[in-house]
SEBAKOL-975020 format. One record per residue (C-alpha): residue number from 1; y, x, z; residue in one letter. Coordinates in pm, 1 decimal, decimal comma, padded with zeros to 6 digits. Each point is the difference from the previous one (the first is absolute). Layout:
// residues N
  seq        yy        xx        zz  type
  NUM         Y         X         Z     a
...
// end
This chain:
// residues 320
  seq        yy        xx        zz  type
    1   07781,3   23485,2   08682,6     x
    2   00163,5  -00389,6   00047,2     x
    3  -00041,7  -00008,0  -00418,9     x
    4  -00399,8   00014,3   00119,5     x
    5   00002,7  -00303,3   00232,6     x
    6   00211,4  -00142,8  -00234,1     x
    7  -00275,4  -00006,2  -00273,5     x
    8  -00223,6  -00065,7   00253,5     x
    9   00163,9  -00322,8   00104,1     x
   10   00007,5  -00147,9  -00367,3     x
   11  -00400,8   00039,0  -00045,4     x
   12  -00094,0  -00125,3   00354,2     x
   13   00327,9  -00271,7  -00057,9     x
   14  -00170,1  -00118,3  -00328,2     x
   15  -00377,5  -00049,3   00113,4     x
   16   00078,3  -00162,5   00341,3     x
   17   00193,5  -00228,3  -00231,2     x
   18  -00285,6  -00070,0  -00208,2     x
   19  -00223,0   00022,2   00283,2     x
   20   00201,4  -00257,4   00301,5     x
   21   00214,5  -00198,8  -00230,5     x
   22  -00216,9  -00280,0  -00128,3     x
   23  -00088,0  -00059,3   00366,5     x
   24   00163,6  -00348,5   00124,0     x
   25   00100,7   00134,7   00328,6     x
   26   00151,7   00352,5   00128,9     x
   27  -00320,0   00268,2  -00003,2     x
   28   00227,9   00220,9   00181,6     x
   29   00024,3  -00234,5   00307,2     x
   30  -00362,7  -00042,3   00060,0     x
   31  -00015,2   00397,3  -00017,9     x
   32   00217,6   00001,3   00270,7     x
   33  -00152,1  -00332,5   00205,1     x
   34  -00353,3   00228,1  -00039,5     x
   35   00137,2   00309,0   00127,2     x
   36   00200,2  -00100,0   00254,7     x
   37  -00341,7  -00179,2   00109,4     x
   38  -00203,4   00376,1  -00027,7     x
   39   00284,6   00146,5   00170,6     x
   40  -00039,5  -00268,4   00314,0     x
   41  -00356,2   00004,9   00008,1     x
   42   00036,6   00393,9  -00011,2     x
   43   00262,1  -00016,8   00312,3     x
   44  -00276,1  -00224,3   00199,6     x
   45  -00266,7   00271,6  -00063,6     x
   46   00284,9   00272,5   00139,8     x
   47   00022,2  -00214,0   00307,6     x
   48  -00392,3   00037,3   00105,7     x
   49  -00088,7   00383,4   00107,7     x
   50  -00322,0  -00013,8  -00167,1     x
   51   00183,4  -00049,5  -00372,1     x
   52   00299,5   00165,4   00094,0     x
   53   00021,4   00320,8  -00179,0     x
   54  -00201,6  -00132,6  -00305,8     x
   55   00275,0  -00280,4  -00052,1     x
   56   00318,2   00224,9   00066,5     x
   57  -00172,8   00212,8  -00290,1     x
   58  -00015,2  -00278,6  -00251,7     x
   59   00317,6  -00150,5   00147,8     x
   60   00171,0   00332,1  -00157,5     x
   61  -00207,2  -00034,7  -00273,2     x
   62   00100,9  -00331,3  -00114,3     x
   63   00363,0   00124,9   00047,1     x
   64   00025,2   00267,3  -00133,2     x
   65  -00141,2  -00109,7  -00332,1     x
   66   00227,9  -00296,4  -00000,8     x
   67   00286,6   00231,1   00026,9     x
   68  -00108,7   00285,4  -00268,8     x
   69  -00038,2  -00311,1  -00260,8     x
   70   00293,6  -00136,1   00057,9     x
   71   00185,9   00291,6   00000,6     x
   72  -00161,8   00089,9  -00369,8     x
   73   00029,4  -00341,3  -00081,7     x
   74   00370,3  -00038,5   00122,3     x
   75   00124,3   00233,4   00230,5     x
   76   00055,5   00262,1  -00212,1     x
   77   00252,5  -00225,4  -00222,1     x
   78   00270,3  -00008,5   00285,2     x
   79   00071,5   00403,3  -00164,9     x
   80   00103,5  -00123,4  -00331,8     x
   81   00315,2   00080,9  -00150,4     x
   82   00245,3  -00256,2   00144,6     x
   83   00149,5  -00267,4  -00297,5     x
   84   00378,1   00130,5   00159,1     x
   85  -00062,3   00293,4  -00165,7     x
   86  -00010,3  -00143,5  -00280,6     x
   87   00331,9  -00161,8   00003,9     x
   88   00345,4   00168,6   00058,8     x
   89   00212,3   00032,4   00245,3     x
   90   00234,1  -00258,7   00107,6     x
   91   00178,7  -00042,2   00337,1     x
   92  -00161,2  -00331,0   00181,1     x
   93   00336,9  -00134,5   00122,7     x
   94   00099,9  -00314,3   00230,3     x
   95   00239,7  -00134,8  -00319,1     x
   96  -00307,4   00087,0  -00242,7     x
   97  -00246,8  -00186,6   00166,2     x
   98   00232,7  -00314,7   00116,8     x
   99   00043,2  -00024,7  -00396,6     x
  100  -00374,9  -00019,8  -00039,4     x
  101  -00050,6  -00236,2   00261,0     x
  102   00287,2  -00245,4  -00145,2     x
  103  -00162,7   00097,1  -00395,7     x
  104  -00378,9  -00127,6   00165,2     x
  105   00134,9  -00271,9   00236,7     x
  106   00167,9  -00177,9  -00342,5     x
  107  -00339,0   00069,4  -00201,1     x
  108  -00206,3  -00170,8   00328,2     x
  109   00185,5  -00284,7  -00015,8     x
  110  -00048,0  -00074,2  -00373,3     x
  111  -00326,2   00104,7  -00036,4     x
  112  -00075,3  -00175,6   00306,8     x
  113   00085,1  -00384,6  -00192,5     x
  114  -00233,0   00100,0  -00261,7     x
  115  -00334,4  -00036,6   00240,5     x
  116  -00238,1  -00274,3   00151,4     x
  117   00086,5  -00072,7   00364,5     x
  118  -00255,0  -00213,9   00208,1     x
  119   00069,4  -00336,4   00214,4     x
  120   00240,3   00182,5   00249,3     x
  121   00198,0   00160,7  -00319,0     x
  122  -00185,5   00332,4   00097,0     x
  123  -00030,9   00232,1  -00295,5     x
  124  -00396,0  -00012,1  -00097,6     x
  125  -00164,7   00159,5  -00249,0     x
  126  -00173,6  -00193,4  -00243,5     x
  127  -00288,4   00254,5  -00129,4     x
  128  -00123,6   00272,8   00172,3     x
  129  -00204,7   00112,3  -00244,0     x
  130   00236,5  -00030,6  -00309,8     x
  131   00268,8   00236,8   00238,7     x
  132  -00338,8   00292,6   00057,3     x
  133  -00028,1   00003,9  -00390,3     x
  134   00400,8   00029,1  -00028,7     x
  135   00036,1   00292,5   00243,7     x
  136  -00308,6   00197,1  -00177,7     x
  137   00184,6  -00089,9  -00376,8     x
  138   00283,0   00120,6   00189,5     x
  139  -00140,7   00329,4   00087,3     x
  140  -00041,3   00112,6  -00324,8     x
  141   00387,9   00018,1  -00087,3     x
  142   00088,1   00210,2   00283,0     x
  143   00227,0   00305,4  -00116,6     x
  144  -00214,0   00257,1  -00084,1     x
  145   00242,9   00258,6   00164,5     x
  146  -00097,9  -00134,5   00318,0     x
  147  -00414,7  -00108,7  -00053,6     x
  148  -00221,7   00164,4  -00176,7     x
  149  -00304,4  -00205,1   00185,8     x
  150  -00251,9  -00166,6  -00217,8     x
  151   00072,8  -00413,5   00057,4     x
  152  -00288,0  -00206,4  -00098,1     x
  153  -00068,7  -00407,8   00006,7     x
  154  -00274,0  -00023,0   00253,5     x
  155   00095,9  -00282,0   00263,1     x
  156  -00078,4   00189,2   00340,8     x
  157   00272,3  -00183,5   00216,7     x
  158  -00240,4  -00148,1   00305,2     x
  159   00156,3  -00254,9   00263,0     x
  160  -00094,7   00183,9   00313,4     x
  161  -00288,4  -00109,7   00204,8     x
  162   00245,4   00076,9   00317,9     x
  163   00278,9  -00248,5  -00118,7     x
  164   00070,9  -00150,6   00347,1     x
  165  -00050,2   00282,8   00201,3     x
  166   00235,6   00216,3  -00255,1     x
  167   00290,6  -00316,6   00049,6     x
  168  -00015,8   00122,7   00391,3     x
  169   00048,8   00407,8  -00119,5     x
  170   00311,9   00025,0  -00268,3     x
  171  -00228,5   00074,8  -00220,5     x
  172   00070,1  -00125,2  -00362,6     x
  173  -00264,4   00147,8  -00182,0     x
  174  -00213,4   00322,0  -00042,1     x
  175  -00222,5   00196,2  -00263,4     x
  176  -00319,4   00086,5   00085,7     x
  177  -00076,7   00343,9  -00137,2     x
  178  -00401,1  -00055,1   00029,7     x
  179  -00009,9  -00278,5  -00246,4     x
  180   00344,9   00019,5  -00164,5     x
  181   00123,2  -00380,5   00049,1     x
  182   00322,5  -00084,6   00058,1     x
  183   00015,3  -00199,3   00338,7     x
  184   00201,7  -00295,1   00111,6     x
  185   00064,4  -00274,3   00243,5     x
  186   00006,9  -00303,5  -00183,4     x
  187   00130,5  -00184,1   00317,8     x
  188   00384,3   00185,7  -00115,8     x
  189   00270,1  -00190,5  -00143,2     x
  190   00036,2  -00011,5  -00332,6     x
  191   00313,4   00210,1   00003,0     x
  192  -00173,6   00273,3   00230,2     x
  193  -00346,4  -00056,1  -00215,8     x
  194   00096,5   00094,3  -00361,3     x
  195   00206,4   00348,9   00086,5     x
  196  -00277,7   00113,1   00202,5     x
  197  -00264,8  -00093,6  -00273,0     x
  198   00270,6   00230,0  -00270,7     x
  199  -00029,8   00303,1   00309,1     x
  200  -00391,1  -00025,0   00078,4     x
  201  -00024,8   00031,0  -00363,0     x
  202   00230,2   00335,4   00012,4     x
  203  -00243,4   00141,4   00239,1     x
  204  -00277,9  -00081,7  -00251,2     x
  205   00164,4   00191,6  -00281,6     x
  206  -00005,1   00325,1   00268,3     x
  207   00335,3  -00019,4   00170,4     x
  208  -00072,7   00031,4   00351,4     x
  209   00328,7   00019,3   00156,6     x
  210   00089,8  -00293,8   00168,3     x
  211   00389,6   00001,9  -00112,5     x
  212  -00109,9   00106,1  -00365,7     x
  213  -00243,8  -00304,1  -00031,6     x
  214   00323,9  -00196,7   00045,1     x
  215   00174,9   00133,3  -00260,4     x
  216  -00281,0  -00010,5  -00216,3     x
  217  -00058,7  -00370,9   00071,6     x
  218   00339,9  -00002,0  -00028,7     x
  219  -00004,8   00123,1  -00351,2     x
  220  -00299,0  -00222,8  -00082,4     x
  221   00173,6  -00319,5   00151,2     x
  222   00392,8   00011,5  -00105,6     x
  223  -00011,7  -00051,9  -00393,1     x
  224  -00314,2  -00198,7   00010,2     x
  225   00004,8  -00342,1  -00212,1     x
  226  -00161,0  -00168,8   00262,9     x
  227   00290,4  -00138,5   00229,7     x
  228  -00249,0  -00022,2   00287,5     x
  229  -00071,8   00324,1   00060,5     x
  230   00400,1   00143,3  -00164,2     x
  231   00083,7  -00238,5   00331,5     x
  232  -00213,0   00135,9   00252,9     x
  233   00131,2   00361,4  -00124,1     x
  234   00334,5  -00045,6  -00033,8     x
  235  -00010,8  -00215,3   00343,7     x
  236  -00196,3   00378,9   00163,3     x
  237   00293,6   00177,4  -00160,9     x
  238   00277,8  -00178,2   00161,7     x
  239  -00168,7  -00002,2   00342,9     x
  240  -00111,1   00393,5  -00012,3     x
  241   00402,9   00034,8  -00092,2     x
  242   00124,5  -00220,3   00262,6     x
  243  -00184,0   00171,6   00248,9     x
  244   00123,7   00352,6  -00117,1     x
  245   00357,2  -00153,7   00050,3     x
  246  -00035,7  -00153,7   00338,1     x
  247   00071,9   00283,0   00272,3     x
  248   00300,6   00075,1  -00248,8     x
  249   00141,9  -00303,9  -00080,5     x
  250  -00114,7  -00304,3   00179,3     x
  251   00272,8  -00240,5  -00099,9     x
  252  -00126,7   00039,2  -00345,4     x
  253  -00299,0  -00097,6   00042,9     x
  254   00011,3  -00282,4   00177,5     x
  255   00289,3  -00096,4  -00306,3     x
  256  -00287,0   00066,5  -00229,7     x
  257  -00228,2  -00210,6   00245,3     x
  258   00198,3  -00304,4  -00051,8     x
  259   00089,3   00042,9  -00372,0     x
  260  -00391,5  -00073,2  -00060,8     x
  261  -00064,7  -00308,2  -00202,0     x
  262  -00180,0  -00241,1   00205,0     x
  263  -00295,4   00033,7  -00167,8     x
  264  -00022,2   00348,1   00145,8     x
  265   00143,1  -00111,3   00326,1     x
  266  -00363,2  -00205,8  -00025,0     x
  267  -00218,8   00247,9  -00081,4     x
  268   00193,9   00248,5   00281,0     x
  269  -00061,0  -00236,6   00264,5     x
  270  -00391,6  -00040,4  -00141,5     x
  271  -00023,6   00356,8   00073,2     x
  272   00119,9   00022,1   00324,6     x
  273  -00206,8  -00269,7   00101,3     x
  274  -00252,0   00195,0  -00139,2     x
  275   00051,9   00315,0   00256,5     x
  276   00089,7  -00194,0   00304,1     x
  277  -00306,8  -00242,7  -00027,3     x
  278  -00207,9   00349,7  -00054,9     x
  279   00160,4   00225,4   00232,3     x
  280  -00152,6   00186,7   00325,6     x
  281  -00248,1   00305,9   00104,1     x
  282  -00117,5   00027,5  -00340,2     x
  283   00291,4   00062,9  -00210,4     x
  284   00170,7   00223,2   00248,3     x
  285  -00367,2   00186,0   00066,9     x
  286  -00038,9   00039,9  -00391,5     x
  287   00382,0   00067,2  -00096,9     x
  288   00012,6   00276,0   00242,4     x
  289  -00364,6   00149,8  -00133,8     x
  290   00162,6  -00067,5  -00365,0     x
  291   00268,9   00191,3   00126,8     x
  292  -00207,8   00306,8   00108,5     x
  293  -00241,6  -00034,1  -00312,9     x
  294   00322,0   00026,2  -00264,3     x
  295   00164,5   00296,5   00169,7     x
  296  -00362,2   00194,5   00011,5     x
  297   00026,0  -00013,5  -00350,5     x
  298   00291,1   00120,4  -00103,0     x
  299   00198,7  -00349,6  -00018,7     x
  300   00256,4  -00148,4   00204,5     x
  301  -00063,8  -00224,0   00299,8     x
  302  -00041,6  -00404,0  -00142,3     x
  303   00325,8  -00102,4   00156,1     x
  304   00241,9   00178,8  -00249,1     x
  305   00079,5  -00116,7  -00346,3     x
  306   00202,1   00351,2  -00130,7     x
  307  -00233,1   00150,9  -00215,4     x
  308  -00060,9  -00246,9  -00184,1     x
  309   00351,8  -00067,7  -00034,2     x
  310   00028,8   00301,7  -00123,6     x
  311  -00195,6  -00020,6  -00285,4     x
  312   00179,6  -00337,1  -00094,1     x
  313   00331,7   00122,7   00005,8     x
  314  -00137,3   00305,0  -00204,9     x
  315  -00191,2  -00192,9  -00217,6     x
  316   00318,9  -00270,3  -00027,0     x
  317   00269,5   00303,8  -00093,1     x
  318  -00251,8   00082,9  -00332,4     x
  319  -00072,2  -00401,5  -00079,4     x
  320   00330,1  -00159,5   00101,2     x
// end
């Protein structure tokens, strides 16, 4: 039955494409500005007696068709074979991961001297649009054992509409499953930015689990000739390990903390002036709803890091 939506998802996938992509801002966005404008001029009508049963109807209208779409659309995806079954076995210990984390902290450091930094020696990306055509080149020499999705070259990655609100949720990015863009804040660092343009893009292949759209960015990212975006994965990579480590073995990471260069030292700091200038209601409102939304469909909550861990050190013990 998932083989169905599968299908399904490449033919609606490929004319949204066609259909949203040459627009100049996100379709997607304005979908959801419009109906979040029906469903408050639907909720006024509720509030006056004479309207009242007439709007609750098309309030549960509008809902319910929402949800059947995207559950045809998307939904439905969350039921696919996971990509750990495709990989063996392996224990996931403490020693195995400290080894990855020392393996990516020495590759962060050298990749890191390769890229552009701005004024305040902040790693910034030069091109944008030159790293979108990388990750889609990208996606087409993913092993086949794990994708079998059709990749194609249409450029549907959209800066989000909701950039400044999203910098106040934790949210990195999204993909809309109405118009099939891949969604962004463009107000991220650089070293945030460029991962989380490699995992909207997973989503847009049809991975819809939050932990395997990291490993397929991941996969898209680490081998890539451009040291830009090889940076901004390897950089994910040693933070998701670190923070797998750090209710076992503290003293190592903060050891691993201060063996950064201080180029990456830089671009740590950027990023946690990044969350403290954006923190408040909003991010705790929205990680906790995150939270919820993940674990209703069949993935873990957004605060762990182990499965895709998992699939690293899996994937690692076949391509040492």
């Amino acid at each position: 039955m998932v083989s169905v939506f599968e299908k399904l998802f490449e033919f609606q996938k490929e004319i949204h494409q066609q259909l949203f992509a040459w627009v100049p801002f996100s379709f997607g966005d304005l979908m959801y500005i419009l109906l979040g404008i029906l469903l408050v001029y639907l909720i006024i009508k509720l509030l006056k007696k004479r309207t009242r049963s007439t709007a609750l109807f098309k309030i549960l209208i509008v809902l319910n068709i929402t949800y059947f779409i995207y559950q045809i659309f998307w939904g439905m995806l969350y039921f696919q074979t996971p990509i750990i079954a495709k990989l063996p076995k392996t224990e996931v210990t403490l020693e195995v991961r400290k080894a990855l984390a020392l393996e990516y902290l020495e590759k962060s450091k050298a990749t890191r001297k390769l890229v552009k930094e701005n004024k305040n020696g902040v790693f910034l990306s030069s091109d944008l649009n030159a790293i979108q055509q990388e990750i889609l080149n990208r996606q087409k020499t993913l092993p086949s054992f794990i994708n079998q999705k059709k990749s194609n070259d249409i450029n549907s990655f959209k800066p989000s509409l909701f950039g400044k609100t999203m910098s106040f949720t934790g949210i990195l990015g999204y993909y809309n499953p109405f118009t099939a863009e891949a969604q962004f804040n463009a107000q991220l660092p650089s070293s945030y930015l460029l991962f989380t343009l490699s995992h909207e893009s997973s989503h847009q292949l049809g991975f819809a689990r939050e932990q395997e759209a990291n490993f397929i960015g991941y996969l898209i990212g680490a081998t890539s000739k451009n040291s830009e975006l090889r940076y901004s994965t390897e950089y994910f990579t040693l933070k998701s390990l670190l923070n797998s480590i750090v209710n076992e073995d503290e003293n190592f990471v903060k050891t691993a903390l201060e063996n950064y260069s201080e180029e990456m030292k830089r671009d740590r700091l950027n990023e946690k002036k990044f969350i403290t200038e954006h923190q408040g209601f909003l991010n705790e409102f929205f990680g906790f709803t995150n939270n919820i939304f993940l674990k209703s469909n069949q993935q873990e909550g957004s605060i762990t890091y182990s499965y895709f861990i998992e699939l690293l050190v899996r994937y690692k013990r076949m391509n040492p």
